[in-house]
C-alpha positions in Angstrom: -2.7 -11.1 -21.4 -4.9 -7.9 -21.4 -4.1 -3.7 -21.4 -5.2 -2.1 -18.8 -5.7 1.2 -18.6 -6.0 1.8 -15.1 -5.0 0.8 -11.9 -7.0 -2.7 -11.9 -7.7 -5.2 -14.5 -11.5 -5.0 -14.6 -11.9 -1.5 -15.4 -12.4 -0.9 -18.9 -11.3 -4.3 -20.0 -12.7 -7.6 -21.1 -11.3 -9.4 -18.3 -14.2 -10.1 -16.5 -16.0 -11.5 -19.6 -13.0 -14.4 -20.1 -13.1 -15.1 -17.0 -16.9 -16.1 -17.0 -17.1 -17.0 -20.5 -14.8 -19.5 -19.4 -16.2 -20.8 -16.0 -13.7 -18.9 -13.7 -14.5 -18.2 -10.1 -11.4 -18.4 -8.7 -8.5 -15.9 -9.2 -4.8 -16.2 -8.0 -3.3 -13.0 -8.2 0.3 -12.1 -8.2 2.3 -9.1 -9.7 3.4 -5.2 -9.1 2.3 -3.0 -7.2 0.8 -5.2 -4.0 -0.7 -1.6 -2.5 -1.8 -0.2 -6.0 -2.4 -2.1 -9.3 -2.8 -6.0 -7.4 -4.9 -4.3 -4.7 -7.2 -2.9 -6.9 -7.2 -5.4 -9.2 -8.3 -7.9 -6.4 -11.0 -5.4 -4.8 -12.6 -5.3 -7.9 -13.1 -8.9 -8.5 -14.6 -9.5 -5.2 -17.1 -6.9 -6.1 -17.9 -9.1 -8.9 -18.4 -12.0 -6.7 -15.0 -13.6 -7.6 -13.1 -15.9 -4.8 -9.6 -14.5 -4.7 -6.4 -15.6 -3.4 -3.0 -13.3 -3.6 0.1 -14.8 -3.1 2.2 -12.8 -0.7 5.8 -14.0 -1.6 4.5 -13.3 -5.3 3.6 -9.9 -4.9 5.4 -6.7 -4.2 5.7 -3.1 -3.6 7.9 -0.1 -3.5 8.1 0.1 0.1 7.8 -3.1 2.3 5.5 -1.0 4.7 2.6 -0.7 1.9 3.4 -4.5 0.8 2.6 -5.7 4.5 -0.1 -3.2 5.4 -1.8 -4.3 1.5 -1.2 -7.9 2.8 -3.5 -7.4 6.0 -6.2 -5.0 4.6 -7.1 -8.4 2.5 -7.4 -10.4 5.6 -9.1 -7.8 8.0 -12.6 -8.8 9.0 -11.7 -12.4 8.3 -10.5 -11.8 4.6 -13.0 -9.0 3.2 -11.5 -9.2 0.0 -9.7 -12.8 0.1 -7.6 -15.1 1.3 -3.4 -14.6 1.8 -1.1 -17.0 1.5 2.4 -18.4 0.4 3.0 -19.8 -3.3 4.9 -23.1 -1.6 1.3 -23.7 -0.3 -0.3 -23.5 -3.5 2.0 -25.3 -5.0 1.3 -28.1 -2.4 -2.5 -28.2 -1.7 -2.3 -28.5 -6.0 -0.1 -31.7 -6.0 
């Protein structure tokens, strides 16, 4: 668990360093806001050259038109930022 004091988690945290003291390359992201704060978050870890992966059914927003709209900004241009997709299919390509 970290403090953030901005929108994404990078930014003036240690986040990025326990992520690659500890091998990490691969980030599942989930949370509040999907347009703002999970956004970000995930924008700024593909500029660090982290594979990313948001869970759609684990995110969310104040208004289902930014949630959506959020949700295909990341898959634009064949997934700029990452990859979309349901938890159920995590949970199943993990078992």
């Amino acid at each position: 668990m970290i403090d953030k004091p901005g929108k994404g988690s990078f930014c003036a945290t240690d986040l990025e360093l326990m992520l690659r003291t500890r091998g990490i390359d691969n980030i599942v992201l989930t949370g509040i806001t999907t347009d703002v704060c999970v956004h970000t978050t995930m924008r700024e870890a593909n500029d660090r050259g982290f594979e990313c992966l948001i869970l759609e059914d684990c995110t969310g927003a104040t208004d289902k038109g930014n949630h959506v709209a959020a949700l295909k900004m990341v898959e634009m241009q064949g997934g700029v930022f990452g990859a979309v997709a349901k938890s159920t299919a995590v949970i199943e390509a993990m078992a």
